[in-house]
C-alpha positions in Angstrom: -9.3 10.2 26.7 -12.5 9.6 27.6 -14.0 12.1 24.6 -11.8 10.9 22.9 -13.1 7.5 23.0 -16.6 8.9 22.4 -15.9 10.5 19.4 -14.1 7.4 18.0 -17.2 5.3 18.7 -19.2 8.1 17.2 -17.7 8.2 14.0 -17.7 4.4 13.9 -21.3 4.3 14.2 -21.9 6.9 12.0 -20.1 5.2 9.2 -21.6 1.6 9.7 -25.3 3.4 9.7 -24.4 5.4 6.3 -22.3 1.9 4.8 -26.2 0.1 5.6 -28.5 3.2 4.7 -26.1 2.8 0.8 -26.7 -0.9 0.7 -30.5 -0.7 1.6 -30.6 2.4 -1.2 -29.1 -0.3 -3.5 -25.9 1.2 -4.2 -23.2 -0.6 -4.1 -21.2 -0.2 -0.9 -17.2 -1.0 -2.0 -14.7 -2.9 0.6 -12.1 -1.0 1.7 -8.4 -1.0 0.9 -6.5 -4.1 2.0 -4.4 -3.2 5.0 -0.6 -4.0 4.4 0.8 -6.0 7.0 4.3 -6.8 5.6 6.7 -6.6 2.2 9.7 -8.8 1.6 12.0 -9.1 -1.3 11.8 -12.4 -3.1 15.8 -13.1 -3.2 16.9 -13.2 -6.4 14.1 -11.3 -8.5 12.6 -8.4 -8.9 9.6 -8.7 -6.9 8.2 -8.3 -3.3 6.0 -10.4 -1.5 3.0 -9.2 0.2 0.3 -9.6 3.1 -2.6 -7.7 4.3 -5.7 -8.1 5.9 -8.9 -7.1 3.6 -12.0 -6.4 5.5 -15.4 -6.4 4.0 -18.5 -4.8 5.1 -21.7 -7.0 4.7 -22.4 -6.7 0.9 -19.3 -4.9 0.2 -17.8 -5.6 -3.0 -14.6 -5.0 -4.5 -14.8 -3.6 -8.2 -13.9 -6.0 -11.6 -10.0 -5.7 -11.4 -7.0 -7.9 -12.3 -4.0 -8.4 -9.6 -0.2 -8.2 -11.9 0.5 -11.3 -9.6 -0.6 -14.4 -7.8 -2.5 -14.5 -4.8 -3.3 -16.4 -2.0 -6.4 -16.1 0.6 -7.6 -17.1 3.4 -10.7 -16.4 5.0 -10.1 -15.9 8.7 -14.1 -14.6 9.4 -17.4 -14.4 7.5 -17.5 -15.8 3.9 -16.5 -13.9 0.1 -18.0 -15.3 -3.2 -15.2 -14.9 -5.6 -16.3 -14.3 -9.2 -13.0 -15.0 -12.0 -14.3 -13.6 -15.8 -15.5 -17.0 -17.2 -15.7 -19.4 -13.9 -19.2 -20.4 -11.8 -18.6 -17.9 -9.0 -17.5 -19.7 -5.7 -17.7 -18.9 -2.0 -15.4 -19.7 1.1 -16.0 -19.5 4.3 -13.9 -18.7 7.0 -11.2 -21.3 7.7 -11.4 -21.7 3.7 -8.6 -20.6 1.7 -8.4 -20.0 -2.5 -5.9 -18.7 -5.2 -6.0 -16.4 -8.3 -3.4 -16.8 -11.0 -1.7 -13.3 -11.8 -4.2 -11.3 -14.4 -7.3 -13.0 -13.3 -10.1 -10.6 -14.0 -12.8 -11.2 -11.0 -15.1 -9.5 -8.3 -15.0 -10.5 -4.5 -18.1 -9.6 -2.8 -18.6 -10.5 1.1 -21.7 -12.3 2.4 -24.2 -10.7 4.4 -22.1 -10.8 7.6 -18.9 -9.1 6.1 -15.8 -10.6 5.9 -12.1 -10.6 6.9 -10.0 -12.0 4.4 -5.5 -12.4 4.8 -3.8 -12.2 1.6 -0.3 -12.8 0.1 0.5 -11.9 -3.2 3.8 -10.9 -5.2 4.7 -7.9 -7.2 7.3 -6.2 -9.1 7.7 -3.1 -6.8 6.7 0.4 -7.2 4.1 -0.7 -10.1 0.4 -1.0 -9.6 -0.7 -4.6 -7.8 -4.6 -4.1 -8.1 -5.3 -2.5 -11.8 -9.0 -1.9 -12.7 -10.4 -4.9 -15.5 -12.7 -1.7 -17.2 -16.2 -3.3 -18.6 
């Protein structure tokens, strides 16, 4: 176990050091895919409601895109500046939380610290929730 353990922490290091060496390189380093928690039908419809945890490495951004459904957020560490296409962009901090209307095209970019963000949203099942916006 114990190799085990050192190999874990190995990797982990390995992939915060390359994540920082990509942001100091000025590319853009992209937050990764929101961890679902837990689906449940809405009774009477044809959609699901979600939640997941999203978590941000400092800087991390994820690309222009449009959610089919609402959402609901809430910041439980760090802080996200939330861009939607024609709004001033706006930043919560943890213990903050915000919504986006179904087809909102934005960005959410963490802060220097990273974030970790819960969401909810609703979907019609087995179609796409997150759908790139394009340029």
């Amino acid at each position: 176990m114990k190799g085990f353990r050192w190999i874990a922490a190995a990797l982990a290091a390995c992939a915060c050091a390359c994540a920082q060496f990509a942001h100091a390189a000025g590319q853009a380093v992209e937050a990764q895919e929101t961890a679902v928690l837990q689906r449940a039908a809405v009774s009477g419809t044809d959609r699901e409601l979600g939640m997941g945890i999203a978590e941000f490495p400092p800087n991390a951004a994820k690309p222009r895109h449009k959610a089919t459904g609402p959402e609901l957020c809430y910041v439980l560490a760090g802080e996200v500046i939330v861009q939607i296409e024609g709004k001033p962009a706006h930043r919560y901090r943890a213990g903050e939380s915000f919504a986006l209307p179904a087809n909102a095209v934005h960005v959410t970019t963490a802060g220097a610290s990273g974030a970790k963000v819960l969401a909810s949203w609703v979907h019609t099942p087995g179609k796409p929730f997150n759908v790139p916006a394009g340029d």
